[in-house]
PDB file of N, CA, C and O in Angstrom:
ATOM      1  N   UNK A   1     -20.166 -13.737  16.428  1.00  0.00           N
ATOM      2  CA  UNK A   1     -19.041 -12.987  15.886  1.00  0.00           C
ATOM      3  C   UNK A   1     -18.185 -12.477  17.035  1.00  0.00           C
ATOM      4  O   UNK A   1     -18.624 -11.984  18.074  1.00  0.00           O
ATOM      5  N   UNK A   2     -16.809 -12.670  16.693  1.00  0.00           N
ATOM      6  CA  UNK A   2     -15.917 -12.104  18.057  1.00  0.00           C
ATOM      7  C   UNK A   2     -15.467 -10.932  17.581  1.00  0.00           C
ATOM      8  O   UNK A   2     -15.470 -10.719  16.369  1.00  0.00           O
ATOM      9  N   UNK A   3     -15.135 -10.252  18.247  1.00  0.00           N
ATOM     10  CA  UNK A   3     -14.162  -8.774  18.140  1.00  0.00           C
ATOM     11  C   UNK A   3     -12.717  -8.750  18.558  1.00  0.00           C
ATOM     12  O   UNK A   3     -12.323  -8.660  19.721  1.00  0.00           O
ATOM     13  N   UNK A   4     -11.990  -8.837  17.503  1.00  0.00           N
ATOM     14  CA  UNK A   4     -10.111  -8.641  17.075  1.00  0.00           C
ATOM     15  C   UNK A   4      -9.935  -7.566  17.715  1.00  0.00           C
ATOM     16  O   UNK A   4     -10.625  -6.677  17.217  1.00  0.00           O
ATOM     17  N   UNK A   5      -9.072  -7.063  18.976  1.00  0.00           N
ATOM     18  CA  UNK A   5      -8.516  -6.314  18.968  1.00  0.00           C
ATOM     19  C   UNK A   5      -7.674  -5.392  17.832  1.00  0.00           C
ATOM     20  O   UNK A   5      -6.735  -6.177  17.702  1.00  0.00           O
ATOM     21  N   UNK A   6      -7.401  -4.467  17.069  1.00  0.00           N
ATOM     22  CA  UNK A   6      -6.419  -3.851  16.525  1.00  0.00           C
ATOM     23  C   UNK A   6      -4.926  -3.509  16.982  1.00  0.00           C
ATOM     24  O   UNK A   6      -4.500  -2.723  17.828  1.00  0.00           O
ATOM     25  N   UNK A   7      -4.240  -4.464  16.034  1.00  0.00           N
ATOM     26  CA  UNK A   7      -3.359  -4.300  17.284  1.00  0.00           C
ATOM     27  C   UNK A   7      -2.322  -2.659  17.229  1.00  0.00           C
ATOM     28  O   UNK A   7      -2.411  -1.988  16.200  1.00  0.00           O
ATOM     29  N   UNK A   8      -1.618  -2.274  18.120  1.00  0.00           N
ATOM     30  CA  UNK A   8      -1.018  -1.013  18.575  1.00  0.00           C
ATOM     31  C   UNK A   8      -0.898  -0.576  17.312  1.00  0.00           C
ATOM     32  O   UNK A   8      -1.747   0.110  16.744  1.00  0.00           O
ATOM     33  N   UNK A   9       0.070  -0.924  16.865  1.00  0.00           N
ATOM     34  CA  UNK A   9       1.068  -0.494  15.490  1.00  0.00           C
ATOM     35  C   UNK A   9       0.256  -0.947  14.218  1.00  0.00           C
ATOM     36  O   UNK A   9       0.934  -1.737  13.562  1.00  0.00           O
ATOM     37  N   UNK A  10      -0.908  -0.715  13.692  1.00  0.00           N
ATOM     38  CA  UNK A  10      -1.238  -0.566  12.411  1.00  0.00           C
ATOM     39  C   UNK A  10      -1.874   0.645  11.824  1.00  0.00           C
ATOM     40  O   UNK A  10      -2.463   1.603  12.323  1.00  0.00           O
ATOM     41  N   UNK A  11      -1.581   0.315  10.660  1.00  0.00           N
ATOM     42  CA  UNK A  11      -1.413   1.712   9.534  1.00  0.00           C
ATOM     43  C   UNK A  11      -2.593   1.035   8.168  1.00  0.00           C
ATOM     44  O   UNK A  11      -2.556   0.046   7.437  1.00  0.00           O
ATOM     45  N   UNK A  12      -3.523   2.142   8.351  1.00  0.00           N
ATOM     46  CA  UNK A  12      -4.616   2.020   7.776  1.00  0.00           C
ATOM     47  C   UNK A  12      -4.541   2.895   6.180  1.00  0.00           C
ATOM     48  O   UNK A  12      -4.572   4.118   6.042  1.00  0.00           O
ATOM     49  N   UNK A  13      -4.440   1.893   5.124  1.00  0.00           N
ATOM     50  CA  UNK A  13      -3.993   2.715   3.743  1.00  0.00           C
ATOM     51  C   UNK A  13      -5.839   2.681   3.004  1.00  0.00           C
ATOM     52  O   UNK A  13      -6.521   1.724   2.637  1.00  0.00           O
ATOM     53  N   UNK A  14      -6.080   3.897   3.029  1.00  0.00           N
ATOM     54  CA  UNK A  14      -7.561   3.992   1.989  1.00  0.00           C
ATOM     55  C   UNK A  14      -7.574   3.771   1.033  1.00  0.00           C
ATOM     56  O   UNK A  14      -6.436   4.022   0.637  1.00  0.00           O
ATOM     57  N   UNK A  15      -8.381   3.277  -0.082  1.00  0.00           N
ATOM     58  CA  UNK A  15      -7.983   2.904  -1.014  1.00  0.00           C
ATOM     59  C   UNK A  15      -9.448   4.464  -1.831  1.00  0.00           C
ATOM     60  O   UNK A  15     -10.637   4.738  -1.672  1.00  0.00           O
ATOM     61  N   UNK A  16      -8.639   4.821  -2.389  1.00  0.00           N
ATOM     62  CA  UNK A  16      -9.029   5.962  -3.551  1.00  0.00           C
ATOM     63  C   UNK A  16     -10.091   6.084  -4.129  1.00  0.00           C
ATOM     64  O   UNK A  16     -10.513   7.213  -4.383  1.00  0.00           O
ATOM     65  N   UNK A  17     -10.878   4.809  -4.529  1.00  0.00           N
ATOM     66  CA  UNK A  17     -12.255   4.041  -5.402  1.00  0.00           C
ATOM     67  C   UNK A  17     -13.278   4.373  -3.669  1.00  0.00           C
ATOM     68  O   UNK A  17     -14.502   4.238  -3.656  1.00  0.00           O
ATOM     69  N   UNK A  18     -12.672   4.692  -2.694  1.00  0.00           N
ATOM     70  CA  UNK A  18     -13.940   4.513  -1.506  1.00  0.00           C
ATOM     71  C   UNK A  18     -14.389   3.779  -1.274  1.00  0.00           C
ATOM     72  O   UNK A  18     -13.654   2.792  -1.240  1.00  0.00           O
ATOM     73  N   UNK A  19     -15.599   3.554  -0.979  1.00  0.00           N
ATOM     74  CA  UNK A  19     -16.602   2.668  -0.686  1.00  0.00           C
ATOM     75  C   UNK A  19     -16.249   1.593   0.589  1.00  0.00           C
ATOM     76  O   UNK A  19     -16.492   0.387   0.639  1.00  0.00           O
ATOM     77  N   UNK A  20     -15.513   2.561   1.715  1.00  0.00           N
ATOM     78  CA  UNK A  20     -14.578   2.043   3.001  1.00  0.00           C
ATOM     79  C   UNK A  20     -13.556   0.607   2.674  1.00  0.00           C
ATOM     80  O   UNK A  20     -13.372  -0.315   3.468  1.00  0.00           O
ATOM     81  N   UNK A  21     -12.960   0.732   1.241  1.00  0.00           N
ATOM     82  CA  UNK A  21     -12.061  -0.272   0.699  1.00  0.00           C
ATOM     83  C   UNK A  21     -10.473   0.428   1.509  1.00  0.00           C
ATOM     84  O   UNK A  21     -10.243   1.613   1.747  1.00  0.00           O
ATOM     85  N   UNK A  22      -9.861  -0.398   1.699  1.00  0.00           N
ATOM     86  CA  UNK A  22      -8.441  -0.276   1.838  1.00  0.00           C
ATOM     87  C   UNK A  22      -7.568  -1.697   2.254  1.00  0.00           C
ATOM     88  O   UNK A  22      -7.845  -2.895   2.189  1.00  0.00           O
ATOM     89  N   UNK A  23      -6.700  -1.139   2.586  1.00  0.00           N
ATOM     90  CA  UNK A  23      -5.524  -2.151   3.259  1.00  0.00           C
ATOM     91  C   UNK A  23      -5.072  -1.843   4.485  1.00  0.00           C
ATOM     92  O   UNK A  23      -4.592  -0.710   4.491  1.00  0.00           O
ATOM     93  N   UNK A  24      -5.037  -2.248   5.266  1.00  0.00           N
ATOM     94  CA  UNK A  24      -4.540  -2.575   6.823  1.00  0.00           C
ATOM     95  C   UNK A  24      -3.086  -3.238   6.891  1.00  0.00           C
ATOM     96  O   UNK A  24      -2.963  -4.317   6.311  1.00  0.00           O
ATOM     97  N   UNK A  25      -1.971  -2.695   7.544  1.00  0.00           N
ATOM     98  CA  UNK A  25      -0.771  -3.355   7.761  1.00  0.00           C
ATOM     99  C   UNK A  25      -0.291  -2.982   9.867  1.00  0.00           C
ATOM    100  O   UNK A  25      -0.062  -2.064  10.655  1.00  0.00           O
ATOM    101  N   UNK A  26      -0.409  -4.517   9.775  1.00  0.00           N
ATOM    102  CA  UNK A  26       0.058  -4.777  11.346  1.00  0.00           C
ATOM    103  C   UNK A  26       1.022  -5.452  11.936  1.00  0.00           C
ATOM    104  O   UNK A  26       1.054  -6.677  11.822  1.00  0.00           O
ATOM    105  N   UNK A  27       1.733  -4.940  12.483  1.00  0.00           N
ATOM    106  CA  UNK A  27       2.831  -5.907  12.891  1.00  0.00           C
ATOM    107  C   UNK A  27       2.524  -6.755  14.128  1.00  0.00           C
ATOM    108  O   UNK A  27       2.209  -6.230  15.196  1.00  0.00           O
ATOM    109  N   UNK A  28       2.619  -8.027  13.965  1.00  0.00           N
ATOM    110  CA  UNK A  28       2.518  -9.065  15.222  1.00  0.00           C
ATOM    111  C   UNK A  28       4.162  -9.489  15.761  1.00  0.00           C
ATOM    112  O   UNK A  28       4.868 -10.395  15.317  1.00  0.00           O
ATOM    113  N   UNK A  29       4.453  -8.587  16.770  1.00  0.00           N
ATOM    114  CA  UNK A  29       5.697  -8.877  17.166  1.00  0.00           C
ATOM    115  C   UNK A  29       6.147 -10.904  17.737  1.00  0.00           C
ATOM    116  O   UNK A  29       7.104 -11.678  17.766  1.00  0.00           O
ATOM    117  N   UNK A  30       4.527 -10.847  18.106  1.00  0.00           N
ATOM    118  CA  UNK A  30       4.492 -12.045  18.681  1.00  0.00           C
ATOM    119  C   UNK A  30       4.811 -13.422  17.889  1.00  0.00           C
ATOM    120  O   UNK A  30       5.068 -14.555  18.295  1.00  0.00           O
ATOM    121  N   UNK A  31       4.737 -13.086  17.106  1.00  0.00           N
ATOM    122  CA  UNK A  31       4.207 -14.154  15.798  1.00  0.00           C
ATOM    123  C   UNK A  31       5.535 -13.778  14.771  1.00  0.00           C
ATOM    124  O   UNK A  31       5.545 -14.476  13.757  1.00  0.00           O
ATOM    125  N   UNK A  32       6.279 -13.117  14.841  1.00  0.00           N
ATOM    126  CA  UNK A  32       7.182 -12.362  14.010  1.00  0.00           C
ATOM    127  C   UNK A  32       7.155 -11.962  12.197  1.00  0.00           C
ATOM    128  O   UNK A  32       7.948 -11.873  11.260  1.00  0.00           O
ATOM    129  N   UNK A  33       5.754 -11.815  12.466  1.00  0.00           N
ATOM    130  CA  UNK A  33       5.304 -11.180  11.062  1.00  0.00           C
ATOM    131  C   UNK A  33       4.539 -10.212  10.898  1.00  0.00           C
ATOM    132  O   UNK A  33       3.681 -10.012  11.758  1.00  0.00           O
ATOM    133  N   UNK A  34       4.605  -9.592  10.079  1.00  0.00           N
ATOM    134  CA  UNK A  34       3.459  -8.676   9.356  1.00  0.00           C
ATOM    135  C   UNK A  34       2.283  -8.753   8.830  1.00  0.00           C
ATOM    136  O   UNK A  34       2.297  -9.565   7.904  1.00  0.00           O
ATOM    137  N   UNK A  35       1.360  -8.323   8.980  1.00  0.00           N
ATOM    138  CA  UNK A  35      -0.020  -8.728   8.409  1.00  0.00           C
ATOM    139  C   UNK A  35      -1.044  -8.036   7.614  1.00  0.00           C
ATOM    140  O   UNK A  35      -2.120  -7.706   8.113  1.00  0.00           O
ATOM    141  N   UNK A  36      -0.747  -7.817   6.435  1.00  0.00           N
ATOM    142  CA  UNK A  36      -1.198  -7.220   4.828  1.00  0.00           C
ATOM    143  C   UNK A  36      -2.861  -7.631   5.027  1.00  0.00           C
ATOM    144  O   UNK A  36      -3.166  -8.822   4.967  1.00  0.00           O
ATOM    145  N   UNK A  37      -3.703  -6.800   5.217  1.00  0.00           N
ATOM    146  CA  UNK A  37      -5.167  -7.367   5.086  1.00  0.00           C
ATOM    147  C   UNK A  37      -5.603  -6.139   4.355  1.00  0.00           C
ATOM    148  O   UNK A  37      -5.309  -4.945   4.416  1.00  0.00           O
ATOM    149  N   UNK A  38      -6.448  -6.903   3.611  1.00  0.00           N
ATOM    150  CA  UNK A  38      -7.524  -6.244   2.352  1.00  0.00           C
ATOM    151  C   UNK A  38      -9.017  -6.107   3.099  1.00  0.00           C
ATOM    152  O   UNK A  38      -9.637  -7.129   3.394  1.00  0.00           O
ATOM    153  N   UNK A  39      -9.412  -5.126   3.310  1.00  0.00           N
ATOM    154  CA  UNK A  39     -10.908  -4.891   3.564  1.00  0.00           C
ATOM    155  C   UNK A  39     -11.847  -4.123   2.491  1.00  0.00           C
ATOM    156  O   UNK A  39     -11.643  -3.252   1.645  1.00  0.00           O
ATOM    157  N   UNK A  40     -12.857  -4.783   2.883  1.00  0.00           N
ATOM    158  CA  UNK A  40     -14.183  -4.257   2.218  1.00  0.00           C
ATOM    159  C   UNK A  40     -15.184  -3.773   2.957  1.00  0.00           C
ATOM    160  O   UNK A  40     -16.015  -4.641   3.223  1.00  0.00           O
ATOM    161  N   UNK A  41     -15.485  -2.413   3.512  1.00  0.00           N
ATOM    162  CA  UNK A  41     -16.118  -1.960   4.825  1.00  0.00           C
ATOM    163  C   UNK A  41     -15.678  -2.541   5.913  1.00  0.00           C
ATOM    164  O   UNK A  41     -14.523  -2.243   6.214  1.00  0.00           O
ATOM    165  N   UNK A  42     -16.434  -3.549   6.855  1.00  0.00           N
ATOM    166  CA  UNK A  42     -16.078  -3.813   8.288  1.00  0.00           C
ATOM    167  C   UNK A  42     -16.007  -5.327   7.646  1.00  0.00           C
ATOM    168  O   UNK A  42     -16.937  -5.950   8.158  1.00  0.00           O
ATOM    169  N   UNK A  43     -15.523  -5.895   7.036  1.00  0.00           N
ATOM    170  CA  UNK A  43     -14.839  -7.283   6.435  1.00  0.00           C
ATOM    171  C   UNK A  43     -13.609  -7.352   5.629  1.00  0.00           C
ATOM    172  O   UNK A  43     -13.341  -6.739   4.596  1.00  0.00           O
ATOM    173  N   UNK A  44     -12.992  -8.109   6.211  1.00  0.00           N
ATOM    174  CA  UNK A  44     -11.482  -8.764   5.796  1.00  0.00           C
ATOM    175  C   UNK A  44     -11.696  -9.333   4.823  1.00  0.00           C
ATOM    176  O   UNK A  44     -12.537 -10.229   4.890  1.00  0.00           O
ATOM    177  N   UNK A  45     -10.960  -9.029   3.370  1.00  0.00           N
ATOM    178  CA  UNK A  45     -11.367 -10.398   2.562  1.00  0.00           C
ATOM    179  C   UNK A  45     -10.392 -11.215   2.030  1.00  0.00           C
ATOM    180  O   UNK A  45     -10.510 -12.279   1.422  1.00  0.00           O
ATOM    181  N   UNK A  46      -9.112 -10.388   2.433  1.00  0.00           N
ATOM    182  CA  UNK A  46      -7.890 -11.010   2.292  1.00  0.00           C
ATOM    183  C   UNK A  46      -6.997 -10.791   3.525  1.00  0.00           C
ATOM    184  O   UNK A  46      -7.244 -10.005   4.440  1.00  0.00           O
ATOM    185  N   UNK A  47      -5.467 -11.938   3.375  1.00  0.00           N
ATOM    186  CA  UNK A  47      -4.795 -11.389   4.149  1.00  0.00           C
ATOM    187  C   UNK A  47      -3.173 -12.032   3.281  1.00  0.00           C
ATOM    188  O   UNK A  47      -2.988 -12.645   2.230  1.00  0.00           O
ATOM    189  N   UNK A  48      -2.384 -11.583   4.204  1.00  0.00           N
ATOM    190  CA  UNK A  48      -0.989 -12.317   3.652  1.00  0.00           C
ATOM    191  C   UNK A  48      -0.421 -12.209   5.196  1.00  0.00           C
ATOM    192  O   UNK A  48      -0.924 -11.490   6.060  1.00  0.00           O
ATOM    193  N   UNK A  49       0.253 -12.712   5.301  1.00  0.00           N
ATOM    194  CA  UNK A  49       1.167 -12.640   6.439  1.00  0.00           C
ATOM    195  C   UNK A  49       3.002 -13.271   6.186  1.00  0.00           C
ATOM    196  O   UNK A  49       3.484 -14.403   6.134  1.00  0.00           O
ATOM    197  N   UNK A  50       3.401 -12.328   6.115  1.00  0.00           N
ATOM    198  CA  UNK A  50       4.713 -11.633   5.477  1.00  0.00           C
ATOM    199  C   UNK A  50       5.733 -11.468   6.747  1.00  0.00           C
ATOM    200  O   UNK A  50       5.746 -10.533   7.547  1.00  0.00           O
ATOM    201  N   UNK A  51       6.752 -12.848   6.720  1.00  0.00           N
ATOM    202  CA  UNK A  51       7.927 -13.032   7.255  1.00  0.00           C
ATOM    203  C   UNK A  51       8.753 -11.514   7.236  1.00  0.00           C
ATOM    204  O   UNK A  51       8.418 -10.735   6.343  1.00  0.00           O
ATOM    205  N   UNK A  52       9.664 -11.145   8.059  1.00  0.00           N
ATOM    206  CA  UNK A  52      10.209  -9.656   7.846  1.00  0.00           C
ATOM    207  C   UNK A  52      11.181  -9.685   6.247  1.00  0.00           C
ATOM    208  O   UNK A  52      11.104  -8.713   5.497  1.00  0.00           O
ATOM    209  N   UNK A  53      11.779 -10.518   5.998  1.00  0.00           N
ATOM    210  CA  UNK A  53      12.403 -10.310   4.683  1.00  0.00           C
ATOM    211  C   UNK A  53      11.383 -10.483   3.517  1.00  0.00           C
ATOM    212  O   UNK A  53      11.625  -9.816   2.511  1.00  0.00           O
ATOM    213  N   UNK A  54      10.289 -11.272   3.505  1.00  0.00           N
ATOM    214  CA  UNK A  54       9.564 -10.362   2.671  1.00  0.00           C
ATOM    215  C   UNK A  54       8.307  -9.325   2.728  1.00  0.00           C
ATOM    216  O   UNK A  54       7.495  -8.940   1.886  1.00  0.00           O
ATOM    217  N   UNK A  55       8.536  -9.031   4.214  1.00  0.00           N
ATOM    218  CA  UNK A  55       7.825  -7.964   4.156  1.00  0.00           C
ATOM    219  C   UNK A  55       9.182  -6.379   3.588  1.00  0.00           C
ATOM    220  O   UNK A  55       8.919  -5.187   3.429  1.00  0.00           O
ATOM    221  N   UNK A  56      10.208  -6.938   3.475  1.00  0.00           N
ATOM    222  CA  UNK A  56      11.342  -5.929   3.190  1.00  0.00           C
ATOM    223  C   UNK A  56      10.998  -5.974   1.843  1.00  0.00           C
ATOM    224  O   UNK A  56      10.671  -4.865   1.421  1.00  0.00           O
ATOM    225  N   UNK A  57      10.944  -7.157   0.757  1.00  0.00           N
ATOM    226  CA  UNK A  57      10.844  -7.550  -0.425  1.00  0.00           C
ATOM    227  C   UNK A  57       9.518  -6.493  -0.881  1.00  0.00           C
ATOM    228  O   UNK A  57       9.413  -5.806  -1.897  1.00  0.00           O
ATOM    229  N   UNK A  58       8.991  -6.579  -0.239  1.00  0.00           N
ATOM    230  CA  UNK A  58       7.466  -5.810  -0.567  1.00  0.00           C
ATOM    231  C   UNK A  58       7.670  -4.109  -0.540  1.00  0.00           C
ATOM    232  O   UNK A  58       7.368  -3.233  -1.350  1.00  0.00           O
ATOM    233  N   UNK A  59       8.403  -4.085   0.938  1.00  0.00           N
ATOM    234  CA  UNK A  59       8.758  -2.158   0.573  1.00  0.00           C
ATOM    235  C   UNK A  59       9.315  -1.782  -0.376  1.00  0.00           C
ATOM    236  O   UNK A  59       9.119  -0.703  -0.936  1.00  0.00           O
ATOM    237  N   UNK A  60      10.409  -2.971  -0.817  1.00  0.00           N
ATOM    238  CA  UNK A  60      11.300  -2.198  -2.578  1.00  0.00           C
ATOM    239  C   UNK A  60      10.316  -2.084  -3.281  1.00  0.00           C
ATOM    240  O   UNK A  60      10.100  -0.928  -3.642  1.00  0.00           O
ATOM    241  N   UNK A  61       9.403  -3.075  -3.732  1.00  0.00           N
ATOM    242  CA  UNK A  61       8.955  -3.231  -4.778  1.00  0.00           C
ATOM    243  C   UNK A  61       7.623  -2.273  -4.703  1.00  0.00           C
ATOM    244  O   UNK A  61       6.852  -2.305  -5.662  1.00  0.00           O
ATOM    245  N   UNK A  62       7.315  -1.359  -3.499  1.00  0.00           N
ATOM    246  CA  UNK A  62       6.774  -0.395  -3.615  1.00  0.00           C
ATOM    247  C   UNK A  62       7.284   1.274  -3.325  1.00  0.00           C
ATOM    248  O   UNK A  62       6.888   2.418  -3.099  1.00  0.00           O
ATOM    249  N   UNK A  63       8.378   0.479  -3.513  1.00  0.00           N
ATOM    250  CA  UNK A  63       9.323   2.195  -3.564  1.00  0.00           C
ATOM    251  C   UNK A  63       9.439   2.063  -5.580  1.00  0.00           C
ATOM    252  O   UNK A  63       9.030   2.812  -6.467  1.00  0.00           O
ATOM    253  N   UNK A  64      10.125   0.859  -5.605  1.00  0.00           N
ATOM    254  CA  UNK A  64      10.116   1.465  -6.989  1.00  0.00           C
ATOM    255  C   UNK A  64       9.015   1.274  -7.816  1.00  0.00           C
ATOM    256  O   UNK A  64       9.067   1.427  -9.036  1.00  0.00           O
ATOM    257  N   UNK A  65       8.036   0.951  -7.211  1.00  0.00           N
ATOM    258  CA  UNK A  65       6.917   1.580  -8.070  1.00  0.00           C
ATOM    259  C   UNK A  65       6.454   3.066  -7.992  1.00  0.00           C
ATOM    260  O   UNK A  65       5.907   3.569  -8.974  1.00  0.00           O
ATOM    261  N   UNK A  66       6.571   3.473  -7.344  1.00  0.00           N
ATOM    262  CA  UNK A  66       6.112   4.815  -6.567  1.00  0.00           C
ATOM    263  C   UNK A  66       7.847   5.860  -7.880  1.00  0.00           C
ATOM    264  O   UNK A  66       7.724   6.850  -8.602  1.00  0.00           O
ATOM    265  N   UNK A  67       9.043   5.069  -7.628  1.00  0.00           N
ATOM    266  CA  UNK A  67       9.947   5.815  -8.391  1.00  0.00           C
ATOM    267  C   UNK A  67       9.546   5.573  -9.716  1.00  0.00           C
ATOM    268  O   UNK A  67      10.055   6.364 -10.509  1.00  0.00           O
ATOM    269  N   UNK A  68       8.956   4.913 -10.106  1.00  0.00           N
ATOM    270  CA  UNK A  68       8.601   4.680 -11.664  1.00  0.00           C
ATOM    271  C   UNK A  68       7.680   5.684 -11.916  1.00  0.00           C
ATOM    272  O   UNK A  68       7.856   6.493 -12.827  1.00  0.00           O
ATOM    273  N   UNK A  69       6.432   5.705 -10.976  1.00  0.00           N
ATOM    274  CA  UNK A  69       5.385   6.420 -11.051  1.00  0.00           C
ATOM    275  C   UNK A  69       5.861   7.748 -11.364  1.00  0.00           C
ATOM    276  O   UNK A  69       5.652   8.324 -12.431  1.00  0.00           O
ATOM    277  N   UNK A  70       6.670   8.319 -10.144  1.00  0.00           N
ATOM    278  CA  UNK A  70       7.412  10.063 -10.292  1.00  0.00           C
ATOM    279  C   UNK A  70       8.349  10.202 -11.903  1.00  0.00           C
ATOM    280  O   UNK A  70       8.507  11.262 -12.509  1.00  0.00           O
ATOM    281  N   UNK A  71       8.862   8.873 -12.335  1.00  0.00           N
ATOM    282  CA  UNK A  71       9.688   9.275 -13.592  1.00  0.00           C
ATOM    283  C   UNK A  71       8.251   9.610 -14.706  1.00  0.00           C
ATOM    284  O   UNK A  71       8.098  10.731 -15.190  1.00  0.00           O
ATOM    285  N   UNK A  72       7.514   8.728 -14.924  1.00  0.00           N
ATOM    286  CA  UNK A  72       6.731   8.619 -15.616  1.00  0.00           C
ATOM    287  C   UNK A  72       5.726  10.309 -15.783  1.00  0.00           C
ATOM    288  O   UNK A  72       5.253  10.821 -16.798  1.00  0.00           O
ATOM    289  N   UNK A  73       5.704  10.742 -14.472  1.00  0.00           N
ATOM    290  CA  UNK A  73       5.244  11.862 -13.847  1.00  0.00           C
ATOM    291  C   UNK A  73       6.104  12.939 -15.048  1.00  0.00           C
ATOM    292  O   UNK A  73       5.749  13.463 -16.104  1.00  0.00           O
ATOM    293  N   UNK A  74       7.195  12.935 -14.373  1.00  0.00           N
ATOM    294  CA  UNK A  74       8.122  14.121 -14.560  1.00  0.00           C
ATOM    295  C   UNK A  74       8.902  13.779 -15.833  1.00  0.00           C
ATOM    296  O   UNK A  74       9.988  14.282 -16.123  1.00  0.00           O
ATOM    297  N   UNK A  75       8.068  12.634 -16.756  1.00  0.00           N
ATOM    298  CA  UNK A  75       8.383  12.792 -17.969  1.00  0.00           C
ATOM    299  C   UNK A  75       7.188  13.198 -19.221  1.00  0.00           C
ATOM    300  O   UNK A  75       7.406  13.229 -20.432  1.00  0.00           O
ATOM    301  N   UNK A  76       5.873  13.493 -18.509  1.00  0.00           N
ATOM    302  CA  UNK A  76       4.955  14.061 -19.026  1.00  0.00           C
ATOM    303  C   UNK A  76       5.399  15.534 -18.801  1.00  0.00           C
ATOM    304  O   UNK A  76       5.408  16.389 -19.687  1.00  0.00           O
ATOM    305  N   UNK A  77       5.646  15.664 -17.926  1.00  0.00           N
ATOM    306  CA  UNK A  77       5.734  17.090 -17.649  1.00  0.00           C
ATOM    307  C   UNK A  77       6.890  17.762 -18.400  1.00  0.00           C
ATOM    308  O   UNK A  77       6.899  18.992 -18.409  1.00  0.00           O
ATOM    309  N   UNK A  78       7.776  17.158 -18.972  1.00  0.00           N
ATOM    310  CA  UNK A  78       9.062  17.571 -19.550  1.00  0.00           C
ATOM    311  C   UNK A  78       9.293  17.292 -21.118  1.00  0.00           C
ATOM    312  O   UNK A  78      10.129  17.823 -21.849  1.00  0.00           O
ATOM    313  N   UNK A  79       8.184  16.172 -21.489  1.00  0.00           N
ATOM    314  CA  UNK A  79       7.961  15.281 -22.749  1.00  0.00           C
ATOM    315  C   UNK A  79       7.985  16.355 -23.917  1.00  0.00           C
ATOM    316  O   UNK A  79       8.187  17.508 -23.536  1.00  0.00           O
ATOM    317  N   UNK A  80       7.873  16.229 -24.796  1.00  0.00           N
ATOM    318  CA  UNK A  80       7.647  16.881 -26.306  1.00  0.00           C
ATOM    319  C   UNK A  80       6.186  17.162 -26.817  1.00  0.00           C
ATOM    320  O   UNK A  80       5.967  17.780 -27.859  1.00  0.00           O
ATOM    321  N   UNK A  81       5.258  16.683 -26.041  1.00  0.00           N
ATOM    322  CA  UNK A  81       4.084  17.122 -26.124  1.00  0.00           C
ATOM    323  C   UNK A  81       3.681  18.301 -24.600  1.00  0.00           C
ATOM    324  O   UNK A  81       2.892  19.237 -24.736  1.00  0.00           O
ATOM    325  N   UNK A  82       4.129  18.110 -23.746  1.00  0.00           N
ATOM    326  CA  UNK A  82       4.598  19.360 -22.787  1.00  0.00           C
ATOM    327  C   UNK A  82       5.508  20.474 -23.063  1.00  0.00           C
ATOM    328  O   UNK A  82       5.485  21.506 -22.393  1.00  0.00           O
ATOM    329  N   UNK A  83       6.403  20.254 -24.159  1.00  0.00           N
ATOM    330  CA  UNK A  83       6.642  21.848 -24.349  1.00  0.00           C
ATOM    331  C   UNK A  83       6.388  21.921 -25.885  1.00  0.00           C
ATOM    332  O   UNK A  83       7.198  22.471 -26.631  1.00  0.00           O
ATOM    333  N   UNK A  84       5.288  21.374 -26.313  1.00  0.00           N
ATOM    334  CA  UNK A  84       4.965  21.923 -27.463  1.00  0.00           C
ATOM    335  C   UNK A  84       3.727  22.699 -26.774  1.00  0.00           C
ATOM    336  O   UNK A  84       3.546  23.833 -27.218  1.00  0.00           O
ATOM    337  N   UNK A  85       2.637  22.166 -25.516  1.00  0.00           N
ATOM    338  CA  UNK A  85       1.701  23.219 -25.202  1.00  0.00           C
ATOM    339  C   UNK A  85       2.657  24.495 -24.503  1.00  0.00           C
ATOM    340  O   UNK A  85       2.333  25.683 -24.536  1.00  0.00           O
ATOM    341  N   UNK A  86       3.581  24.088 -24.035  1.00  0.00           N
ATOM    342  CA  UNK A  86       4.522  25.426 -23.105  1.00  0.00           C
ATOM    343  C   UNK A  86       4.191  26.587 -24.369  1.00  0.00           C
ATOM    344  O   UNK A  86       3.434  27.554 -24.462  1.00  0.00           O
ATOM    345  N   UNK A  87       5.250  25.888 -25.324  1.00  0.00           N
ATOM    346  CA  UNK A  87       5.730  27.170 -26.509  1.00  0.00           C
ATOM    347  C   UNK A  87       5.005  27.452 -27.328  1.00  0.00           C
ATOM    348  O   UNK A  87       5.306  28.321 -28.147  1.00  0.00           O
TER     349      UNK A  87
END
């Protein structure tokens, strides 16, 4: 087994369920892409490697999920079953 350096610039996302699950995002300047890897403890079990326009394609589509998420949010909180417990 060899040992991957990590390279400088990656950003380690945990994934919530535990069990040392997450996602890893690295940029390979060298290579001129991005590199989306899925781990499961100290194993990779996926990867993508994402040209910069769709690694751009990928930030919208997790902004507006994240904006869907907050509407969805702040429409429980405002809904008709939220101010029927208010009042």
């Amino acid at each position: 087994m060899s040992v991957v350096p990590v390279p400088p610039h990656t950003r380690w996302v945990p994934d919530p369920r535990g069990g040392w699950r997450g996602v890893r995002v690295s940029a390979h300047p060298e290579a001129g892409v991005v590199v989306v890897s899925v781990w499961r403890s100290d194993e990779c079990v996926a990867t993508a490697r994402l040209r910069p326009g769709e690694a751009a394609d990928l930030a919208s589509a997790l902004t507006a999920s994240l904006a869907e998420l907050a509407e969805a949010a702040e429409t429980a909180e405002t809904g008709p079953v939220a101010r029927q417990r208010a009042g």
